[in-house]
DSSP file (Angstrom, degrees, kcal/mol; ACC not computed):
  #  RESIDUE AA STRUCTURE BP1 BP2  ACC     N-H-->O    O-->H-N    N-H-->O    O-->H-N    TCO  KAPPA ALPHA  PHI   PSI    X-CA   Y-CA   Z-CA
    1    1 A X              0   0    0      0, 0.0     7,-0.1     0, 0.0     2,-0.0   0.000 360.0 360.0 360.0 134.6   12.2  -17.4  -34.5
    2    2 A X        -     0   0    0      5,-0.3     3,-0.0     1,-0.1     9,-0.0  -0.340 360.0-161.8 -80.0 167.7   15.2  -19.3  -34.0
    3    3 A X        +     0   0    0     -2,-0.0     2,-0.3     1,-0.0    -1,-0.1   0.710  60.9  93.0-132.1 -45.5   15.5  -22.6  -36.2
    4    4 A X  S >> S-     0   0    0      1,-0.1     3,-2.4     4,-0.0     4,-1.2  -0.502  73.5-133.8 -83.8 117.8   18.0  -24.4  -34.3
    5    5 A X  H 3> S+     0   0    0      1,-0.3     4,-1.9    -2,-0.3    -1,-0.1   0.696 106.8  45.5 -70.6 -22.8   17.1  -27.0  -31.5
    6    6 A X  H 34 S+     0   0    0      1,-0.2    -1,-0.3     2,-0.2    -2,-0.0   0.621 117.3  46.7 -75.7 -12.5   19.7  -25.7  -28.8
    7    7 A X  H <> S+     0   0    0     -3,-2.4     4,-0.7     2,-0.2    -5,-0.3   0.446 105.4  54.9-106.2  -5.4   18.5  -22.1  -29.6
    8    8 A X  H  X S+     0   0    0     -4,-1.2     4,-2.1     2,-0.2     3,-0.3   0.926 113.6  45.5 -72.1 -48.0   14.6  -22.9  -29.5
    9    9 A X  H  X S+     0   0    0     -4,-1.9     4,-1.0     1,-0.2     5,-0.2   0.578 113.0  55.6 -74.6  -0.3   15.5  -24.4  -25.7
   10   10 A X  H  > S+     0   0    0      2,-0.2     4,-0.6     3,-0.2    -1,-0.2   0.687 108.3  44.3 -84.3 -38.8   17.6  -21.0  -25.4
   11   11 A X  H  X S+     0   0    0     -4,-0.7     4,-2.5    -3,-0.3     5,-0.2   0.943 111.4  52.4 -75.0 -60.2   14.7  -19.0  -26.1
   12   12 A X  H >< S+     0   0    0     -4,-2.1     3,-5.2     1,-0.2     4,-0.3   0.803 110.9  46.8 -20.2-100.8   12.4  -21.1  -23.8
   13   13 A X  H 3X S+     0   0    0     -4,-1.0     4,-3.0     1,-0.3     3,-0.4   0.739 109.5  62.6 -25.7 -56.6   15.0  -20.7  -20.6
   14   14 A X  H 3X S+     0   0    0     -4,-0.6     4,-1.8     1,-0.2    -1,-0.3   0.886 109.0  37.0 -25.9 -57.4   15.0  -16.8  -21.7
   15   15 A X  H <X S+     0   0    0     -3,-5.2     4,-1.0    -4,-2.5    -1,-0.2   0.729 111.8  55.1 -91.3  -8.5   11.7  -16.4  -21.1
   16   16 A X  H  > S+     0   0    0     -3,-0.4     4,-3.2    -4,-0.3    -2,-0.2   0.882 115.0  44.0 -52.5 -64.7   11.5  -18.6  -18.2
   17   17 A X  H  X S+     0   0    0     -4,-3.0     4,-2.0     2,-0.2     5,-0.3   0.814 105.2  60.4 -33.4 -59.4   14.4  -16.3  -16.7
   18   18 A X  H >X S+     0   0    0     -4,-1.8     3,-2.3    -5,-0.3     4,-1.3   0.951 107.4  42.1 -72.8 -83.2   13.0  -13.0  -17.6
   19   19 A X  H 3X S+     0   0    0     -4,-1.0     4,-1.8     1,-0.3    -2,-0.2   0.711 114.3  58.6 -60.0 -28.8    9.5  -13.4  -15.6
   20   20 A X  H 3< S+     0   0    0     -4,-3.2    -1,-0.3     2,-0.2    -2,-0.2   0.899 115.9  33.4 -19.3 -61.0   11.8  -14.9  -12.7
   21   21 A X  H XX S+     0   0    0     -3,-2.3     3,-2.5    -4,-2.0     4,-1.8   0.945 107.6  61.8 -94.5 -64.2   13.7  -11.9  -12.6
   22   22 A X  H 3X S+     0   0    0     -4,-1.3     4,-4.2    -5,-0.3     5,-0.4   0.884 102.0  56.0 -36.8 -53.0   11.3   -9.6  -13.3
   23   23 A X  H 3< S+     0   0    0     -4,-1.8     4,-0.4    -5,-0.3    -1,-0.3   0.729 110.3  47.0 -45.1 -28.4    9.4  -10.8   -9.8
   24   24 A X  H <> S+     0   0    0     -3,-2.5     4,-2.3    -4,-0.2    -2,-0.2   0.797 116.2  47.4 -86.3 -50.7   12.7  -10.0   -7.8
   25   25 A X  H  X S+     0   0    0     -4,-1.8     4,-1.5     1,-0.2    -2,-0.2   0.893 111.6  44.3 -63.5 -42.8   12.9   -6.5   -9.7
   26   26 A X  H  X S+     0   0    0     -4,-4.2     4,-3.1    -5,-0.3    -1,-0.2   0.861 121.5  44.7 -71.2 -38.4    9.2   -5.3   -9.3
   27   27 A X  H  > S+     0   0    0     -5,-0.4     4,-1.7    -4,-0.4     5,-0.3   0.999 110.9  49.3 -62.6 -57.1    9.5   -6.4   -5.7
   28   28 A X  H  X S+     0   0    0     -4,-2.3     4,-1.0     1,-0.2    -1,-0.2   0.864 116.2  46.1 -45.3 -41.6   13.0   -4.9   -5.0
   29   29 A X  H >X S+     0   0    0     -4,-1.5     4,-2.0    -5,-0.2     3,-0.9   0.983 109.9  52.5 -87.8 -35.0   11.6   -1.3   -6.7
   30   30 A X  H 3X S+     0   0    0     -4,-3.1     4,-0.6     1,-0.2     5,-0.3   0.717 111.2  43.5 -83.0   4.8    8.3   -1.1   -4.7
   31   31 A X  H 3< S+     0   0    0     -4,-1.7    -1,-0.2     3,-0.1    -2,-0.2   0.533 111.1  55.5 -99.3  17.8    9.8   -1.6   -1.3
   32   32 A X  H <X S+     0   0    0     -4,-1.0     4,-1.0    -3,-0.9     5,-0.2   0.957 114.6  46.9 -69.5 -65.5   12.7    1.1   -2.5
   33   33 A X  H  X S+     0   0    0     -4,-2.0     4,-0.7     1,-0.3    -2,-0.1   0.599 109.0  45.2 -32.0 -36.8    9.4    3.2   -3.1
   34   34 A X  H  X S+     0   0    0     -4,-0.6     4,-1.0     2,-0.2     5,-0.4   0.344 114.9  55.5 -90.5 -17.4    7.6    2.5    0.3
   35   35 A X  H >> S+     0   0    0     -5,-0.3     3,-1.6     1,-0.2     4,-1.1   0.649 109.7  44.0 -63.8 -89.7   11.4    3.3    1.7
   36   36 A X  H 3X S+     0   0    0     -4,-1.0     4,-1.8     1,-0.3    -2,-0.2   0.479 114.9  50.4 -30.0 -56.0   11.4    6.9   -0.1
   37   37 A X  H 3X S+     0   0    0     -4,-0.7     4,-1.6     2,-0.3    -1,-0.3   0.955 109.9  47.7 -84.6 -50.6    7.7    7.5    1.1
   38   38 A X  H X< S+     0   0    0     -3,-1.6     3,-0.7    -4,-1.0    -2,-0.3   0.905 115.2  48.3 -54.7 -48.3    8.4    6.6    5.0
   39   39 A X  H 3< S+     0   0    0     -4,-1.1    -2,-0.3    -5,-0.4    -1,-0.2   0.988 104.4  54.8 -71.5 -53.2   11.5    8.9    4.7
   40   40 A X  H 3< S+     0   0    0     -4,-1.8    -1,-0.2     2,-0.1    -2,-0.2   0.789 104.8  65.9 -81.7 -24.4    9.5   11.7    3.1
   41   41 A X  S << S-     0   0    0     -4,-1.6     6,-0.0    -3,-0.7     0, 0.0  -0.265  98.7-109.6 -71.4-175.2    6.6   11.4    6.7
   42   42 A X  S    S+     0   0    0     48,-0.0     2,-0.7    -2,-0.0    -3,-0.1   0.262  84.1 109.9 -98.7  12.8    8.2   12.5    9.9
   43   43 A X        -     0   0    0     -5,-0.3    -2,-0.1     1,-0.2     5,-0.0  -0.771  40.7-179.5 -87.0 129.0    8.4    9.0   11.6
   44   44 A X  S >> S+     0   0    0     -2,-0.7     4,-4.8     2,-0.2     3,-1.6   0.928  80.6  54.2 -96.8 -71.8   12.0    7.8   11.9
   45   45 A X  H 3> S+     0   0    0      1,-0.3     4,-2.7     2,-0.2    -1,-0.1   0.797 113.4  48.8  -3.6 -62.3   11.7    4.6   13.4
   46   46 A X  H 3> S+     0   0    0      2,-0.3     4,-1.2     1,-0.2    -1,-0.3   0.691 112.2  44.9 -70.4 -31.5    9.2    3.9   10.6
   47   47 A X  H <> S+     0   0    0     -3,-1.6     4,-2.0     1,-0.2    -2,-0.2   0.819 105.4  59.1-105.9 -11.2   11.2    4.9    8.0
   48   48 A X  H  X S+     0   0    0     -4,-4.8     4,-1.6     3,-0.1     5,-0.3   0.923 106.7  49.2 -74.8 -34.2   14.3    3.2    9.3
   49   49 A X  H  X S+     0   0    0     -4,-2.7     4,-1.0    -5,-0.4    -3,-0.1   0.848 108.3  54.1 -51.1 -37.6   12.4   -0.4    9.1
   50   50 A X  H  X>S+     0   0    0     -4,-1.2     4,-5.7     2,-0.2     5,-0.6   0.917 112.9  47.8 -58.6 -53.6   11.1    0.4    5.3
   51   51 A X  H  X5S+     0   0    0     -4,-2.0     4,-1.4     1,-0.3    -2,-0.2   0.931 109.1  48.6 -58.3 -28.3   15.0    1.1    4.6
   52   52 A X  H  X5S+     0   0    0     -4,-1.6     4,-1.6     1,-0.3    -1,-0.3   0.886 113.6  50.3-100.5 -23.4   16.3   -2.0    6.2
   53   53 A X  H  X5S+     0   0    0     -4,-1.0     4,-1.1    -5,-0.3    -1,-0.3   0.753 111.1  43.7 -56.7 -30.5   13.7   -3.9    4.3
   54   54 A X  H  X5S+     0   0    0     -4,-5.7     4,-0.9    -3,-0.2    -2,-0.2   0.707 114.6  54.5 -88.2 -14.1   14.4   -2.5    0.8
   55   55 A X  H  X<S+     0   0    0     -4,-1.4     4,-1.5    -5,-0.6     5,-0.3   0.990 109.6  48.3 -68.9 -64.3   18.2   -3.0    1.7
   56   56 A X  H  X S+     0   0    0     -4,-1.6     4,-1.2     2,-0.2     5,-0.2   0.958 114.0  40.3 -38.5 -72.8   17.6   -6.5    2.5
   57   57 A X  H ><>S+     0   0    0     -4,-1.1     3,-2.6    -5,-0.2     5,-0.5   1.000 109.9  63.1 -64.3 -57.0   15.7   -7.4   -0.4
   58   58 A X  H 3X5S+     0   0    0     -4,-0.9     4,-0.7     1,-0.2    -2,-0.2   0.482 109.5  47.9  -2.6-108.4   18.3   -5.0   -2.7
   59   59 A X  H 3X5S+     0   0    0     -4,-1.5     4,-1.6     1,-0.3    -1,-0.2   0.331 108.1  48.7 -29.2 -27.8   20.8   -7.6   -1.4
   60   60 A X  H <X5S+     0   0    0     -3,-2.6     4,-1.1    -4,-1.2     5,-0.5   0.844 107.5  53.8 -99.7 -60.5   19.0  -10.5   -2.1
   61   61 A X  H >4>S+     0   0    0     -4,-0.4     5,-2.1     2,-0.2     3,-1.5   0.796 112.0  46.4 -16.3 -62.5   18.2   -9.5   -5.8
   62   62 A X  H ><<S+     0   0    0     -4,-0.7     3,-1.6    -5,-0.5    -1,-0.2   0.976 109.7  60.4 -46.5 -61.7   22.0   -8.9   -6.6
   63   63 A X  H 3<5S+     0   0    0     -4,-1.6    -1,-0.3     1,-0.2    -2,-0.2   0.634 105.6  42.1 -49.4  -5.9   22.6  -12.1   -5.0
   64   64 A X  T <<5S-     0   0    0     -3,-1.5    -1,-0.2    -4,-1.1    -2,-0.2   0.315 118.6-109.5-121.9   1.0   20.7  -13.7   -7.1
   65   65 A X  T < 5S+     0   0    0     -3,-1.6    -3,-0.2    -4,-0.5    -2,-0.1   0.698  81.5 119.9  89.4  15.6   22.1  -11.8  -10.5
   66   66 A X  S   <S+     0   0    0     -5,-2.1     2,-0.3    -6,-0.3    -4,-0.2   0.936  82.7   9.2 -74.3 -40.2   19.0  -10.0  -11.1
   67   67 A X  S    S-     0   0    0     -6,-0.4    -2,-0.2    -9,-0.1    -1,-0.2  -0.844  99.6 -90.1-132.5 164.8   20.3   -6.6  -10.9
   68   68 A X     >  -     0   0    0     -2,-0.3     4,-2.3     1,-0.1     5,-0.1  -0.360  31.5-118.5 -77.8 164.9   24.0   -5.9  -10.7
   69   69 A X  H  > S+     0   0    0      1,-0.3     4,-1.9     2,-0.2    -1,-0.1   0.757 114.1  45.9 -98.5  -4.2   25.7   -5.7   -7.4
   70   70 A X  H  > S+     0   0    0      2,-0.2     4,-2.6     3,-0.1    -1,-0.3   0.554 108.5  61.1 -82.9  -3.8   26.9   -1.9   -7.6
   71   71 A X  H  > S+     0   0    0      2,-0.2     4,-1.8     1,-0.2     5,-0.4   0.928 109.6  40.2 -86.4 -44.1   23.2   -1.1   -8.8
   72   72 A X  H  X S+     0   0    0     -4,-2.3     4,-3.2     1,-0.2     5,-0.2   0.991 115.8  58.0 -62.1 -51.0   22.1   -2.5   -5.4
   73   73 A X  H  X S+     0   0    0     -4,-1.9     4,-1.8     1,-0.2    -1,-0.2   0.820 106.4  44.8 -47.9 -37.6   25.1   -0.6   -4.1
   74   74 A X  H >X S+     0   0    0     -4,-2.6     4,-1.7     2,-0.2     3,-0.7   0.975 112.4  45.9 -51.4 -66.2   24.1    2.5   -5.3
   75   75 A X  H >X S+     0   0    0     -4,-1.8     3,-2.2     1,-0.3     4,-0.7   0.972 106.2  62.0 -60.8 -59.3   20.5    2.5   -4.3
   76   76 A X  H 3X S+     0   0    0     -4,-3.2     4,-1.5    -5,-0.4    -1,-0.3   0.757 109.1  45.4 -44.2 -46.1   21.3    1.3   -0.9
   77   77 A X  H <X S+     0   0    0     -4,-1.8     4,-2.2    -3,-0.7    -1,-0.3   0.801 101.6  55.0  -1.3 -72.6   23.2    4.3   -0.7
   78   78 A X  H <X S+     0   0    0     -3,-2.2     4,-1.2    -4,-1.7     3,-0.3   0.979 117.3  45.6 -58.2 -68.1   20.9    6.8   -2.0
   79   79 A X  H >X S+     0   0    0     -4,-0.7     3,-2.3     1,-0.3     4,-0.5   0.776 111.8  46.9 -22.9 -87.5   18.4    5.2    1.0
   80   80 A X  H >X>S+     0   0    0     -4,-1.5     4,-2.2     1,-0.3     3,-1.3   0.839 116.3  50.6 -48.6 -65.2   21.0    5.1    3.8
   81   81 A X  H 3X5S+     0   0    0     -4,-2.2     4,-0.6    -3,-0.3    -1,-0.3   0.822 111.1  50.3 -53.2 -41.9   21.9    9.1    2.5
   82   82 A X  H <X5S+     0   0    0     -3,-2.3     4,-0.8    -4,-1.2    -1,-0.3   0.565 109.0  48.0 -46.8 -35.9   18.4    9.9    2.7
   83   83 A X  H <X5S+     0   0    0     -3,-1.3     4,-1.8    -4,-0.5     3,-0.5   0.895 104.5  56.0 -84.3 -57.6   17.7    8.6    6.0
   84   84 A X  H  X5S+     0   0    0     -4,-2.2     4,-1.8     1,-0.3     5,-0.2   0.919 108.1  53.9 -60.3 -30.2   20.5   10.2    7.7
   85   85 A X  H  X<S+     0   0    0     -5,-0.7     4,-2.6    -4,-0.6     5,-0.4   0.986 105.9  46.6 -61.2 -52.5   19.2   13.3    6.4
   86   86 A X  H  X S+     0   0    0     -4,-0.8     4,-0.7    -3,-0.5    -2,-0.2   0.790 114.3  52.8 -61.5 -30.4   15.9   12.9    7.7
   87   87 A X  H >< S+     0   0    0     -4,-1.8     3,-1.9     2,-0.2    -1,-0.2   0.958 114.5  44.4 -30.8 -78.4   17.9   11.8   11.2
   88   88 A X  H 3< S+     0   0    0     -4,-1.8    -2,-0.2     1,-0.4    -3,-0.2   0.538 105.4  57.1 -95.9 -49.0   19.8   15.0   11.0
   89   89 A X  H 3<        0   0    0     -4,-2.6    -1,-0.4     1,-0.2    -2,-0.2   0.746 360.0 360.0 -77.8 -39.1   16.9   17.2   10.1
   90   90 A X    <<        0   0    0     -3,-1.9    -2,-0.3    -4,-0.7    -1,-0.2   0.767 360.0 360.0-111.4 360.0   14.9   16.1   13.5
């Protein structure tokens, strides 16, 4: 436990922070998840609307410093690479 009074309100803000962030992250990974499940049925349409919905929120998470903004880059990626397969394939 920290002793000091600027590091008690440092701890506070910390935890404040972390369940902030944490709400942007858990959102941000289950519509990556619902993405990744629409690509894996045969509906395109459908699975291009999941991707541009986890892309979007991606985007806004980084914007907001919750995840870094090449970590958003990546996964948007991986998505976008995934769908075009699934394009390709019908």
């Amino acid at each position: 436990m920290p002793n000091h009074k600027s590091a008690i309100k440092r701890m506070r803000q910390n935890e404040k922070r972390r369940l902030y962030n944490r709400n942007y992250r858990n959102r941000a990974r289950t519509l990556v998840k619902k993405a990744r499940v629409a690509i894996q049925g045969d509906d395109t349409s459908a699975a291009e609307a999941a991707v541009r919905v986890a892309i979007k929120d991606l985007d806004m998470a980084a914007s907001r410093g919750v995840i870094h903004k090449r970590n958003a880059a990546r996964r948007k990626g991986r998505l976008m690479k995934q769908l075009a397969a699934l394009k390709a394939g019908n």
